[in-house]
C-alpha positions as CSV (number, residue, x, y, z in Angstrom):
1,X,106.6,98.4,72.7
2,X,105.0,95.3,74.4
3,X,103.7,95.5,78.0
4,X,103.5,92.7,80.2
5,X,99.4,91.0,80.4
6,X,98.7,92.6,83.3
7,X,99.6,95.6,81.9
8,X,97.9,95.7,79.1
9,X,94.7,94.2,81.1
10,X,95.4,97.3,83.7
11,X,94.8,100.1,80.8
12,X,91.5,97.7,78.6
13,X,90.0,97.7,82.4
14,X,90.7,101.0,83.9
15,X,92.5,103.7,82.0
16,X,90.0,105.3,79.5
17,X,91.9,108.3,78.9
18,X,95.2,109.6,78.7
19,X,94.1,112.0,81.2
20,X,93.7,109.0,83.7
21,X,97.2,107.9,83.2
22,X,98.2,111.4,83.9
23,X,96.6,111.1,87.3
24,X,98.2,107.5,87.9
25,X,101.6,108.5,86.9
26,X,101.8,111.6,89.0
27,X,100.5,109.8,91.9
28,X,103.3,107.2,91.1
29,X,106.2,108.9,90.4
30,X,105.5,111.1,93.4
31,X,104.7,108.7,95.6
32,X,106.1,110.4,98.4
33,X,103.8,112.9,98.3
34,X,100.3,112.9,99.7
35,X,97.8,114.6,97.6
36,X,94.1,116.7,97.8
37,X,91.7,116.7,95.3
38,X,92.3,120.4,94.7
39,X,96.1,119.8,94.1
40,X,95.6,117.1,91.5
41,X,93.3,119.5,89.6
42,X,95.5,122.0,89.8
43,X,98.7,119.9,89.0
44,X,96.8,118.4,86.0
45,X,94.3,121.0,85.5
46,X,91.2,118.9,85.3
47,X,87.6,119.5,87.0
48,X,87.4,118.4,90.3
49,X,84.6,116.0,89.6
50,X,86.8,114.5,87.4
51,X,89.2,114.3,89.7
52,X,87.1,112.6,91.9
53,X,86.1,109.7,90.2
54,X,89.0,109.2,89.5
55,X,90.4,109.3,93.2
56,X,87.7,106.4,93.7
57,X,88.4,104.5,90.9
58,X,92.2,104.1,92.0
59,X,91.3,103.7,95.8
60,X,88.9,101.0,94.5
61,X,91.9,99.2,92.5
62,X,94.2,99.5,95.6
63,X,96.2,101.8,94.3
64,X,95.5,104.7,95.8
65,X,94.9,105.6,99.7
66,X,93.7,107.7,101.7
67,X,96.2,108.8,104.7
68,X,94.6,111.8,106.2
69,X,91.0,113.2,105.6
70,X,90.7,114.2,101.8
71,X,94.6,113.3,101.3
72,X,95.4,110.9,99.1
73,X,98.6,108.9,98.0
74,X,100.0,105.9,95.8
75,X,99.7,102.4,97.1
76,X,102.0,100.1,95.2
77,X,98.8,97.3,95.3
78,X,99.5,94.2,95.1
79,X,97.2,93.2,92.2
80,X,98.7,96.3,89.9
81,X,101.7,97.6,91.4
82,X,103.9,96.2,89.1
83,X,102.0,96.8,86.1
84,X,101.9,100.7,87.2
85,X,105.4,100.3,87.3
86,X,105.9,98.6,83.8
87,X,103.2,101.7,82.3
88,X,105.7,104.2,84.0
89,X,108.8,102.8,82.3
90,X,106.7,102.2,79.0
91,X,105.5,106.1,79.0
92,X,108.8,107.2,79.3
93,X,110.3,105.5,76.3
94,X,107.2,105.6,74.1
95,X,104.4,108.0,74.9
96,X,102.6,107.4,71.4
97,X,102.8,103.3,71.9
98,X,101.3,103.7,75.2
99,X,98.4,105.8,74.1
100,X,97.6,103.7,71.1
101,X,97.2,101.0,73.9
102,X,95.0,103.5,76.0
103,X,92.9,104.0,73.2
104,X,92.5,99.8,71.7
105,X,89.1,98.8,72.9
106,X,89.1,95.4,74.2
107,X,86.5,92.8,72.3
108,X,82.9,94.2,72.5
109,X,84.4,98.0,72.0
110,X,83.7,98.7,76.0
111,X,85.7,99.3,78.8
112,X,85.1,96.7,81.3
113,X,84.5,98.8,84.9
């Protein structure tokens, strides 16, 4: 499986775990839904806290908004909206590829925040 740059620059950057793709894709493929806190934890069941950074970490990449207090939904951003896209299709056909990305560390072994 290849992935575009971007896409592969998207998951090195800002998907440390397979758990944080779980929260992207959901969020993605349901992007017609707005979202708490609660019901991502539940849906994924994850610790809140967790959940929480991870809110901020997509609302800080654009990708994810907030559209009523403490509701959240999927913002196609313009910087990684269609490298979200081309992880979705990838995760579909190869699950294993994907994670194998997830988990290569980029030069210096660190995720760059």
């Amino acid at each position: 499986m290849a992935l575009t740059r971007s896409a592969e620059q998207l998951i090195a950057r800002h998907v440390d775990s397979v758990g944080a793709l779980d929260l992207l894709l959901l969020v993605h493929d349901r992007r017609d839904r707005d979202w708490s806190a609660e019901e991502l934890c539940e849906a994924l069941r994850c610790p809140d806290r967790w959940a929480a950074e991870q809110i901020a970490r997509l609302e800080a990449l654009d990708l994810l908004g907030e559209v009523a207090p403490q509701r959240y939904r999927y913002l196609r951003g313009r910087r990684f909206g269609a490298a979200v896209d081309e992880i979705a299709r990838a995760w579909r056909r190869d699950r294993a590829a994907v994670t194998r990305q997830i988990f290569a560390r980029p030069p210096g072994g660190q995720f760059a925040r």
